[in-house]
N, CA, C and O atoms as CSV, one atom per row, in Angstrom:
chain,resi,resn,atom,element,x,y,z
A,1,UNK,N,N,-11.187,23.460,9.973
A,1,UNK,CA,C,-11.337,23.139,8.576
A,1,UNK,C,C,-10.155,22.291,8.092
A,1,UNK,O,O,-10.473,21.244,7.529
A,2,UNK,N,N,-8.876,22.551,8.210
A,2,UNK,CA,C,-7.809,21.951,8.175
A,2,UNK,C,C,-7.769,20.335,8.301
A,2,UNK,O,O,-7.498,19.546,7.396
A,3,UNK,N,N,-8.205,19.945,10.040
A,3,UNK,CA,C,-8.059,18.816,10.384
A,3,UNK,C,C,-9.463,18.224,8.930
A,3,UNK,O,O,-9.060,17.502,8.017
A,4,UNK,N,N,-10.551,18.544,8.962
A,4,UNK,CA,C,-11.745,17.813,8.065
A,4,UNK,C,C,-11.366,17.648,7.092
A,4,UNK,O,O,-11.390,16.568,6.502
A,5,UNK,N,N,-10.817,18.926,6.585
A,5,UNK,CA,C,-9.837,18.049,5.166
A,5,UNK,C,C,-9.065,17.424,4.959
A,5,UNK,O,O,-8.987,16.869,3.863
A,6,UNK,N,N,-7.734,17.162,6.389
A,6,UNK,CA,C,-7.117,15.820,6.348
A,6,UNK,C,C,-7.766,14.914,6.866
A,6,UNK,O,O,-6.983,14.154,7.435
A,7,UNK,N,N,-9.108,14.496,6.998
A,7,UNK,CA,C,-10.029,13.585,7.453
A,7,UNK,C,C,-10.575,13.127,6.249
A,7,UNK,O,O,-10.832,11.927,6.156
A,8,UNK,N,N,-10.776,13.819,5.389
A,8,UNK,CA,C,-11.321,13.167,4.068
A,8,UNK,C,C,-10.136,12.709,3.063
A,8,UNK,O,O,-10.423,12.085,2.042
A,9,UNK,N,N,-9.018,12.982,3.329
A,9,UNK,CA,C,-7.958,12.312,2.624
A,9,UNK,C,C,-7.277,13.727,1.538
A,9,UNK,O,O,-6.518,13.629,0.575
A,10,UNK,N,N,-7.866,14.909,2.119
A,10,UNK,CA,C,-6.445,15.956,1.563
A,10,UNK,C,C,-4.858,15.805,2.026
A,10,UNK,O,O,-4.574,15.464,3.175
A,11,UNK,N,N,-4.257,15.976,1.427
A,11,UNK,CA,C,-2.873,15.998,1.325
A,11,UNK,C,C,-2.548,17.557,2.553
A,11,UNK,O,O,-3.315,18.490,2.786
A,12,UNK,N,N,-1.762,17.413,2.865
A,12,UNK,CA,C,-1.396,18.704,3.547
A,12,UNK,C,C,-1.062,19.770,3.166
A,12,UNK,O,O,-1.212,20.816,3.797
A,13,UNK,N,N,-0.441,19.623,1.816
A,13,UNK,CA,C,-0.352,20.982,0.673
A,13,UNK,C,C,-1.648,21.268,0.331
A,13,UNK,O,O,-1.809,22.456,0.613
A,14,UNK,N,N,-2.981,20.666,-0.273
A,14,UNK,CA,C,-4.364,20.734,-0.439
A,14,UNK,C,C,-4.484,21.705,0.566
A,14,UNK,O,O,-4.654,22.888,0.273
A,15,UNK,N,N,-4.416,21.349,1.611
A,15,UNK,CA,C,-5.216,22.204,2.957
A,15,UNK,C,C,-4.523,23.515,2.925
A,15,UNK,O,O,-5.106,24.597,2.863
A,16,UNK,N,N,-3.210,23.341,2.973
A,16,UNK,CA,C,-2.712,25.058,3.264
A,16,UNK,C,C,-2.993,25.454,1.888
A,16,UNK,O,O,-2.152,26.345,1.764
A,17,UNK,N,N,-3.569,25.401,0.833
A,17,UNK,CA,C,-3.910,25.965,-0.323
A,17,UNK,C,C,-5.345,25.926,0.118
A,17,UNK,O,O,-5.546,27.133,0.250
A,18,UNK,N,N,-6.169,25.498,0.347
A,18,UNK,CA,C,-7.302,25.743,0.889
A,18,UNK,C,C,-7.729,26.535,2.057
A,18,UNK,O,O,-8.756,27.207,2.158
A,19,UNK,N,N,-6.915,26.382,2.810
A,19,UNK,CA,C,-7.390,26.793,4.522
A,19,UNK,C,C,-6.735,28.751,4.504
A,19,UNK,O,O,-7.170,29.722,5.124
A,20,UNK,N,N,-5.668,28.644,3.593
A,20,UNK,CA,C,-4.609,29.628,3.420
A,20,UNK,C,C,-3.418,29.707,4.788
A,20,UNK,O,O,-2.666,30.654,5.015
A,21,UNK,N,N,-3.529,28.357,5.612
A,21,UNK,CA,C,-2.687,28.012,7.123
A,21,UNK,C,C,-1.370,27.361,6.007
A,21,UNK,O,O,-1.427,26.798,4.914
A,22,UNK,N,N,-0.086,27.812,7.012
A,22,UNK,CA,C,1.115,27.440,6.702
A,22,UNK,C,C,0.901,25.931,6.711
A,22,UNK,O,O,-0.045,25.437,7.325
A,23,UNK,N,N,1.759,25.219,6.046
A,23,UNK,CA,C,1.712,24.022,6.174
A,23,UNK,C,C,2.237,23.046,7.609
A,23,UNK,O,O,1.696,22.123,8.218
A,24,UNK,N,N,3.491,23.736,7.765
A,24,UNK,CA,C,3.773,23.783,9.170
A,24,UNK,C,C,2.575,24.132,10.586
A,24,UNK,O,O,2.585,23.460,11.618
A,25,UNK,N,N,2.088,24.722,10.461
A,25,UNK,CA,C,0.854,24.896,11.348
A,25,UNK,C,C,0.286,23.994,11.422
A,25,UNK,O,O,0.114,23.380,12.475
A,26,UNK,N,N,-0.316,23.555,9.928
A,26,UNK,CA,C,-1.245,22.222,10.004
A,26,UNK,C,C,-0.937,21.276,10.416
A,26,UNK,O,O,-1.680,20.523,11.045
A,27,UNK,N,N,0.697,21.004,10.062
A,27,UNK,CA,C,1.311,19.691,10.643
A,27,UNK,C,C,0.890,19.738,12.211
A,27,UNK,O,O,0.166,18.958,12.831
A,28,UNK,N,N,1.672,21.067,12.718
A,28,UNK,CA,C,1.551,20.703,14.597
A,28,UNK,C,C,-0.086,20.889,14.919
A,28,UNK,O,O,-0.519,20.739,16.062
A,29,UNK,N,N,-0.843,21.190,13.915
A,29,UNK,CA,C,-2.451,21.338,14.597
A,29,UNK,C,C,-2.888,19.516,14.385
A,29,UNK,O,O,-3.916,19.036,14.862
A,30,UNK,N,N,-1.902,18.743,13.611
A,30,UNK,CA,C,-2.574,17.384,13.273
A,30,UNK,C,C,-1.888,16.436,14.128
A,30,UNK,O,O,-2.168,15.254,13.924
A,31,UNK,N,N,-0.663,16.816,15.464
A,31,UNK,CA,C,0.239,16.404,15.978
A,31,UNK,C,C,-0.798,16.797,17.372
A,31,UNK,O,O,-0.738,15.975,18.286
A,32,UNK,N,N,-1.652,17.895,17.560
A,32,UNK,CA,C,-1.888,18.245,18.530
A,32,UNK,C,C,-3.410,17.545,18.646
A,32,UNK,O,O,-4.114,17.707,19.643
A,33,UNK,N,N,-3.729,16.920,17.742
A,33,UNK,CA,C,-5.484,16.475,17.609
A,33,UNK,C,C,-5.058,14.864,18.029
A,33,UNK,O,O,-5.519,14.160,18.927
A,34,UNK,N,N,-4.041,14.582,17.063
A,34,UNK,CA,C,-3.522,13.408,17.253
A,34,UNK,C,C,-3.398,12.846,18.693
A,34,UNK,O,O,-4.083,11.918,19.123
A,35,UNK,N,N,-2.285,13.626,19.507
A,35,UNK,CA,C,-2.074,13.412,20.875
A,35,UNK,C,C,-3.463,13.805,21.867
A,35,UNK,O,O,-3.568,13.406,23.027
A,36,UNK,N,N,-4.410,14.594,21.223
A,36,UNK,CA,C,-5.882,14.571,22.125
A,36,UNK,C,C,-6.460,13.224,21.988
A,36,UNK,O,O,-6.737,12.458,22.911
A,37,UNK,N,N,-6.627,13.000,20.554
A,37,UNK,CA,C,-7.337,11.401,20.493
A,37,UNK,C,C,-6.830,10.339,21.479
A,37,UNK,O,O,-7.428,9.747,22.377
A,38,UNK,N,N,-5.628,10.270,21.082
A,38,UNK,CA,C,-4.974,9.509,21.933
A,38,UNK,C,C,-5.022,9.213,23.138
A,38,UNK,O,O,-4.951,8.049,23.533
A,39,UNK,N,N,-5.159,10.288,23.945
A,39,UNK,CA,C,-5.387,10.656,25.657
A,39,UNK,C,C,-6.832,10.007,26.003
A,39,UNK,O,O,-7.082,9.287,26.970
A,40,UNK,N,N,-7.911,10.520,24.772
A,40,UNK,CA,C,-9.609,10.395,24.579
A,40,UNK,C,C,-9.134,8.562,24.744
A,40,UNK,O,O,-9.029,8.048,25.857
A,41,UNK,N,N,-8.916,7.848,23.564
A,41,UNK,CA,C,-8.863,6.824,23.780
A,41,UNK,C,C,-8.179,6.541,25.384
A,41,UNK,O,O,-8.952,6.034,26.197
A,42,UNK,N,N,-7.433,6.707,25.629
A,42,UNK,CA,C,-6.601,5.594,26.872
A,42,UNK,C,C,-7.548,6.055,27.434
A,42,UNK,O,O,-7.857,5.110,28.160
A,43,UNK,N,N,-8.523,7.135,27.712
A,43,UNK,CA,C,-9.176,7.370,29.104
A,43,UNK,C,C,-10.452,6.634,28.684
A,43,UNK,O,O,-11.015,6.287,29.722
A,44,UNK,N,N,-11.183,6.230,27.561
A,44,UNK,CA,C,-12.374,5.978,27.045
A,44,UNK,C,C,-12.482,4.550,27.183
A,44,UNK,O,O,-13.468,4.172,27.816
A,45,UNK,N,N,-11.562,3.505,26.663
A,45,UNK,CA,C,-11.965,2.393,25.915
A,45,UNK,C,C,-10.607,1.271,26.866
A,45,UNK,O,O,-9.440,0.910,26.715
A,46,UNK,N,N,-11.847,1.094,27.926
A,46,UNK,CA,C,-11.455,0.554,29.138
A,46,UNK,C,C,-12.271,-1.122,29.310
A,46,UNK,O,O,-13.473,-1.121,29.047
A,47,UNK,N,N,-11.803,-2.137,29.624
A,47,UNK,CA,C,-12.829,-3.296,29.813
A,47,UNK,C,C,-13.736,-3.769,28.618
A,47,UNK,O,O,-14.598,-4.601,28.902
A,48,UNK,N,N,-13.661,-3.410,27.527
A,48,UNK,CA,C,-14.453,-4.109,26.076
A,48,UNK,C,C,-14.501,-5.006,25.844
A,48,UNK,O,O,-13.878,-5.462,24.885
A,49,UNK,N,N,-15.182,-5.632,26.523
A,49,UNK,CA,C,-15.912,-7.177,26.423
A,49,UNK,C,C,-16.022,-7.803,24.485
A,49,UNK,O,O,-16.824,-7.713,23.556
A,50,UNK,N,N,-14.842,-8.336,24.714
A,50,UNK,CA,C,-14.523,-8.689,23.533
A,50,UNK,C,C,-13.966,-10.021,22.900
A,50,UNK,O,O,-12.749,-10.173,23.008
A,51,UNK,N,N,-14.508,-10.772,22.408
A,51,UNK,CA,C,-14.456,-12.142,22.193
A,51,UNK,C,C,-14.011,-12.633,20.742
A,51,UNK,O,O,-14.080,-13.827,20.453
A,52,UNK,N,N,-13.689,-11.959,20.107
A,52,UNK,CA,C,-12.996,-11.991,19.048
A,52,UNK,C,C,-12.206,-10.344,18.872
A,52,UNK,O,O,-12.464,-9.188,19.206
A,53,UNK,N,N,-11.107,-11.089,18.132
A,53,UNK,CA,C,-10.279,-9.445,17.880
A,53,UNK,C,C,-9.534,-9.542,16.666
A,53,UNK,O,O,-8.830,-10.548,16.573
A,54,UNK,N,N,-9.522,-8.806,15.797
A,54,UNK,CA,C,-8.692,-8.724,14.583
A,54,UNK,C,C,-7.285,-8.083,14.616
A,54,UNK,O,O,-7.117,-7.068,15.291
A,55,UNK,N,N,-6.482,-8.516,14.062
A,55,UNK,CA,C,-5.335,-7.553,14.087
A,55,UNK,C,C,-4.563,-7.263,12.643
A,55,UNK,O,O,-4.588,-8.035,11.685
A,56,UNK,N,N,-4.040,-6.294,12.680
A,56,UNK,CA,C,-3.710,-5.929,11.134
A,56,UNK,C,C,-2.353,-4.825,11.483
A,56,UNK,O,O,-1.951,-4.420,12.574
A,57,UNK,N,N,-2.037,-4.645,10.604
A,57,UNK,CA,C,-0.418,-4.252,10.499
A,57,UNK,C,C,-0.786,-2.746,9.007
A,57,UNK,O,O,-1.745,-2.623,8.245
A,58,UNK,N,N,0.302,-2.012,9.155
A,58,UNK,CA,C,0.003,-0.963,8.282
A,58,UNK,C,C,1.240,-0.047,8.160
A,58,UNK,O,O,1.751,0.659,9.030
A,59,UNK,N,N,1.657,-0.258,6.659
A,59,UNK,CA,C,3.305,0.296,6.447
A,59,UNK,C,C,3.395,1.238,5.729
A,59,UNK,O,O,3.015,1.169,4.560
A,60,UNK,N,N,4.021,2.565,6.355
A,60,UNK,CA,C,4.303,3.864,5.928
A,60,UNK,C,C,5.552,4.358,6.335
A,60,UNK,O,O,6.083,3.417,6.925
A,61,UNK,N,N,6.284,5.290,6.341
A,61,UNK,CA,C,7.434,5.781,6.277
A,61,UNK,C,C,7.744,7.269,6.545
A,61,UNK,O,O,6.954,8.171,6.267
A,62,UNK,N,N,8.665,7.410,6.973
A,62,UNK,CA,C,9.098,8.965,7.615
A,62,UNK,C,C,9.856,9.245,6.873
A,62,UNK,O,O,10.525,8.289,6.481
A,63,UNK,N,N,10.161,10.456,6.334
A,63,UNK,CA,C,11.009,11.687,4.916
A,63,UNK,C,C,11.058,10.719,3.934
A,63,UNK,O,O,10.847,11.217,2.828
A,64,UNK,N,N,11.379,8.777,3.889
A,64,UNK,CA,C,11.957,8.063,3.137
A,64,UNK,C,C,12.276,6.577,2.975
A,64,UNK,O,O,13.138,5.977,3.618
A,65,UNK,N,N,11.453,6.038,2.013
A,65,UNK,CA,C,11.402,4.555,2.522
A,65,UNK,C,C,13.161,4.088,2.656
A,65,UNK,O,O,14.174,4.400,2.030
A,66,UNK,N,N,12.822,3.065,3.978
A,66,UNK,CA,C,14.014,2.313,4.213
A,66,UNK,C,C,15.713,2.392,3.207
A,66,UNK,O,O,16.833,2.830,3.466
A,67,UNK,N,N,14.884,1.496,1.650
A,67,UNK,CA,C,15.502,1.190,0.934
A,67,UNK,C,C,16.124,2.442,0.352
A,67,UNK,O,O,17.114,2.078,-0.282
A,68,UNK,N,N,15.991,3.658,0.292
A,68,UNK,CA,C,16.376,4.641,0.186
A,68,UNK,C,C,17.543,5.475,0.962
A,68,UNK,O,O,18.309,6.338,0.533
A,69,UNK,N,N,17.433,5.036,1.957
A,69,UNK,CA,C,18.223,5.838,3.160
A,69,UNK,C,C,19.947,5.995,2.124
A,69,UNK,O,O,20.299,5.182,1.269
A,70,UNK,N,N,20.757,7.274,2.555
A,70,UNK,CA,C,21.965,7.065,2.459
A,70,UNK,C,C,22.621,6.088,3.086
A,70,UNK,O,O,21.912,5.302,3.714
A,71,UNK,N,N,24.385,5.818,3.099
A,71,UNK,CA,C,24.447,4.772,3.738
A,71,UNK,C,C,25.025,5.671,5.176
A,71,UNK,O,O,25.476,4.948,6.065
A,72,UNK,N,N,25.033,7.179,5.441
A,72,UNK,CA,C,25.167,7.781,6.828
A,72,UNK,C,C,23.648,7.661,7.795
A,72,UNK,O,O,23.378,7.837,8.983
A,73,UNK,N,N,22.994,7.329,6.767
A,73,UNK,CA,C,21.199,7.678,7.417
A,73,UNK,C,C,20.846,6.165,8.196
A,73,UNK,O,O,19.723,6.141,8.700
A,74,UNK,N,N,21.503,5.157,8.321
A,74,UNK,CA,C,21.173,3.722,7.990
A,74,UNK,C,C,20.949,3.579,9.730
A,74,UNK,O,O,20.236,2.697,10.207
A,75,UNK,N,N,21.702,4.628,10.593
A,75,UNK,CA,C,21.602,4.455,12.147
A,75,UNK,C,C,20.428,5.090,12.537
A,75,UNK,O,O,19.922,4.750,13.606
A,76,UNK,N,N,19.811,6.108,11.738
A,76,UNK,CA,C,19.203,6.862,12.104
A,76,UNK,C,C,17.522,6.696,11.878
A,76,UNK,O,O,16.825,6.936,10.892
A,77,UNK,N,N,17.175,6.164,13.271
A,77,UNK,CA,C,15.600,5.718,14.171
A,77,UNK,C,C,14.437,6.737,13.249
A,77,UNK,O,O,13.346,6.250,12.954
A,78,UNK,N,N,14.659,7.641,12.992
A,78,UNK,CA,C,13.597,9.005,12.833
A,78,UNK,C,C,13.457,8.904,11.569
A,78,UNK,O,O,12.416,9.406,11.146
A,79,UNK,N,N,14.247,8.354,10.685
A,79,UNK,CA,C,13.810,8.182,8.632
A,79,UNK,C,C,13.888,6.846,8.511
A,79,UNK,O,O,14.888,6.150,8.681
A,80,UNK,N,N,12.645,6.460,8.169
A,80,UNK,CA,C,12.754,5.320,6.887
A,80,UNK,C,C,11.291,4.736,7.372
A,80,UNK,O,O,10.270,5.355,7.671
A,81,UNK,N,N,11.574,3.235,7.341
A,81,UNK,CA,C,9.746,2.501,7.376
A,81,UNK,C,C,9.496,2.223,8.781
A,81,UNK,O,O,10.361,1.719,9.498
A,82,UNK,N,N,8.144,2.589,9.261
A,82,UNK,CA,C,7.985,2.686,10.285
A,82,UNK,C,C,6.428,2.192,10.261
A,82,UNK,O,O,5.721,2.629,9.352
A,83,UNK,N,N,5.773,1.154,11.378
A,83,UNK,CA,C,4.594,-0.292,11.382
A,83,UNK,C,C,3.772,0.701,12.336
A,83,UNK,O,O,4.270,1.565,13.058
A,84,UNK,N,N,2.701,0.464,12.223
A,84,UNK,CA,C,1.206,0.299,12.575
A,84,UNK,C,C,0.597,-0.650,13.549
A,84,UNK,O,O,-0.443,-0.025,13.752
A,85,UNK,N,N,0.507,-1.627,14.237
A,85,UNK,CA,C,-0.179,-2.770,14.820
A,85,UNK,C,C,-1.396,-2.365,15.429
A,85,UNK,O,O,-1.616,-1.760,16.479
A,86,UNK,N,N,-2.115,-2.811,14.576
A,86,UNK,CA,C,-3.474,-2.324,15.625
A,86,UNK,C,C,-4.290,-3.963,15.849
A,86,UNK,O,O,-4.064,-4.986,15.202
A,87,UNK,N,N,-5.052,-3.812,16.724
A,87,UNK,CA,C,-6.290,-4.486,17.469
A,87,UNK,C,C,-7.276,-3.973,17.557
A,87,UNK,O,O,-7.501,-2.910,18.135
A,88,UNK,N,N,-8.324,-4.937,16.762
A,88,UNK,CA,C,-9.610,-3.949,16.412
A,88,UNK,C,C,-10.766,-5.763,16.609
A,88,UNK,O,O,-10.762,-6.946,16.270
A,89,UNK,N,N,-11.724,-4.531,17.552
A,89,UNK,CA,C,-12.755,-5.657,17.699
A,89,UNK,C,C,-13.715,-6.227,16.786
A,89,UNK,O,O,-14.593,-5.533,16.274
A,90,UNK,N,N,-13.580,-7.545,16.545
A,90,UNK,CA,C,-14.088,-7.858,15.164
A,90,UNK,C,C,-15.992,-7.461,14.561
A,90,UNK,O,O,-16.404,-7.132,13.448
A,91,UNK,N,N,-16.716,-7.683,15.845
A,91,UNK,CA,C,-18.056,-7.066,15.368
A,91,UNK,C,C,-18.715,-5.549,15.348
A,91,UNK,O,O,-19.822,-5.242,14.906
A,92,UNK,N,N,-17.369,-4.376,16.170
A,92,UNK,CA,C,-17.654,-3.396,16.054
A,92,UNK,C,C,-16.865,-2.352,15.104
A,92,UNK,O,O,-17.220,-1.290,14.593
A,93,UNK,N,N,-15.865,-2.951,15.078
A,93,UNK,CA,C,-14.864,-2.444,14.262
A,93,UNK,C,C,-13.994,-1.157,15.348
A,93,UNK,O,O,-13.610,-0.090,14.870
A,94,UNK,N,N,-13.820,-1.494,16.703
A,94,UNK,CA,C,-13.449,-0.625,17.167
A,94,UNK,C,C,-11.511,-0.765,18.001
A,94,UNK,O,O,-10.892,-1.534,18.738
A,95,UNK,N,N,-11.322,0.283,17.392
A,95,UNK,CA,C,-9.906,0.116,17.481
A,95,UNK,C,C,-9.689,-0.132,19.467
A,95,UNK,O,O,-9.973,0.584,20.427
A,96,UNK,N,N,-8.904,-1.833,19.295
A,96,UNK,CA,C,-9.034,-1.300,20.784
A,96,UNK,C,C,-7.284,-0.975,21.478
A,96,UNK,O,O,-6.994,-0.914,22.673
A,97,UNK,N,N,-6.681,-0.869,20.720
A,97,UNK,CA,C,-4.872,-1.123,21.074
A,97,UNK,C,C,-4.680,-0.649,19.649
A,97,UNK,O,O,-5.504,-0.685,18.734
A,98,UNK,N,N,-3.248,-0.130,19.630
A,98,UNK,CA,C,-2.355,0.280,18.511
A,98,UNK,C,C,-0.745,-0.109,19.100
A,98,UNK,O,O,-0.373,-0.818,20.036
A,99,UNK,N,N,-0.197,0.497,18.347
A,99,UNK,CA,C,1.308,-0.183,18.543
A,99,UNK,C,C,1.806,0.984,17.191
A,99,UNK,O,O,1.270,0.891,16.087
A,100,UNK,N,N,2.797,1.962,17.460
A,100,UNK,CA,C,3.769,2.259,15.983
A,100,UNK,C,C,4.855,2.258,16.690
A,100,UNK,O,O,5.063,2.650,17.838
A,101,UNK,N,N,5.729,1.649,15.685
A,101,UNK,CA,C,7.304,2.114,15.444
A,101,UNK,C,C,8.430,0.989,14.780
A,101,UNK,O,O,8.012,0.383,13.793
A,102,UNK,N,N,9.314,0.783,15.075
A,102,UNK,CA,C,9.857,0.137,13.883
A,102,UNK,C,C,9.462,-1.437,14.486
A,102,UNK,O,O,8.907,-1.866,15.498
A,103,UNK,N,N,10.143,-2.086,13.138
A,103,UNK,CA,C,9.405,-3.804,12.416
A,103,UNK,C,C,11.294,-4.120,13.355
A,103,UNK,O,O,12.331,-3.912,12.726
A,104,UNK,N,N,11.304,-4.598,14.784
A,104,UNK,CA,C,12.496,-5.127,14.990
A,104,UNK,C,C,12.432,-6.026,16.052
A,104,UNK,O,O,11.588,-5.762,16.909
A,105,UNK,N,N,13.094,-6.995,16.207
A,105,UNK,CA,C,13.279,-8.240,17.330
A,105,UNK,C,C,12.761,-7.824,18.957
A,105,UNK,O,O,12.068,-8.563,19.655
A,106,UNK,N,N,13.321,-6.343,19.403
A,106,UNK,CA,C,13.567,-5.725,20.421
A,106,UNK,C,C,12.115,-5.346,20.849
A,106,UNK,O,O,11.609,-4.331,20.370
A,107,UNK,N,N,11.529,-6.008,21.603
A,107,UNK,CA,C,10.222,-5.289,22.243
A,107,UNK,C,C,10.079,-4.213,22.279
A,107,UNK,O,O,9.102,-3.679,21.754
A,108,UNK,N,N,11.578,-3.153,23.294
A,108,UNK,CA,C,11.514,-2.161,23.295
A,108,UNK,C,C,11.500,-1.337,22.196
A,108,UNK,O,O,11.146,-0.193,22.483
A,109,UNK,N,N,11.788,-1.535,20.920
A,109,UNK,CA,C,11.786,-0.948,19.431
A,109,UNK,C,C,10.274,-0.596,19.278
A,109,UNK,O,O,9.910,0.429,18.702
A,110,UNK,N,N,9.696,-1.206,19.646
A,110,UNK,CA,C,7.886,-0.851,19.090
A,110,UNK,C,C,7.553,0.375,18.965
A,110,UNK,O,O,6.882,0.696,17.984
A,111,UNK,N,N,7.967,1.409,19.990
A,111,UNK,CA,C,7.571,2.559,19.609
A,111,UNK,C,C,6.326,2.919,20.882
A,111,UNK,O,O,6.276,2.311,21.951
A,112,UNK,N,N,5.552,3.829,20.550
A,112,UNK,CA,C,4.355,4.371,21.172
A,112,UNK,C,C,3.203,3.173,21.183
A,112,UNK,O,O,3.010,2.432,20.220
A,113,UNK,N,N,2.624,3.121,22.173
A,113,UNK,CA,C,1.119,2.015,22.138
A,113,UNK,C,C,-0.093,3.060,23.023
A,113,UNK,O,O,0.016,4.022,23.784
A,114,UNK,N,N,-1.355,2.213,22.403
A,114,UNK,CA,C,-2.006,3.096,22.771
A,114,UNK,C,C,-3.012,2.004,23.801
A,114,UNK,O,O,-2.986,0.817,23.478
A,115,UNK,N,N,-3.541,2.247,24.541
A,115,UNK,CA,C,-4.321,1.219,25.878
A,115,UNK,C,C,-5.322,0.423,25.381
A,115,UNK,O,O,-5.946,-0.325,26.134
């Protein structure tokens, strides 16, 4: 019930007021669905004959946007704005690649990708 209501766009306080689950729970039950999808995709969406592809970008943030940070927080990888890159096939709409982590020069900066 938890995950369906963060599927329709409840907030995570919504749900543990709904579900009566700690909020903490929900987090690692949405960390643990998350990393299943994930696996589902790399093993699923192999060879997609695909001749056009869209790509789009998508900006959200961890405890605190960027511009916020203290000036001790300013080293620290784990708070502030953190990118999206996805690849999505243009006549099915199907996600075929992702990309998160930070917006920086360094290839290796990207973060997690998905196949």
């Amino acid at each position: 019930m938890a995950v369906k209501l963060l599927l329709e766009g409840c907030s995570v306080r919504s749900a543990e007021r709904l579900t009566g689950l700690h909020r903490d729970a929900i987090l690692r039950l949405l960390l643990a669905a998350g990393q299943r999808c994930e696996l589902l995709m790399d093993r699923l969406i192999r060879d997609v004959p695909a001749t056009e592809v869209q790509t789009d970008e998508i900006w959200g943030y961890i405890a605190k946007k960027e511009g916020h940070k203290r000036p001790d927080e300013y080293q620290d990888e784990t708070v502030g704005d953190v990118w999206t890159w996805v690849a999505i096939e243009r006549n099915t709409k199907m996600v075929l690649a992702f990309a998160v982590g930070r917006r920086t020069l360094d290839p290796r900066g990207s973060g997690k990708t998905g196949q």
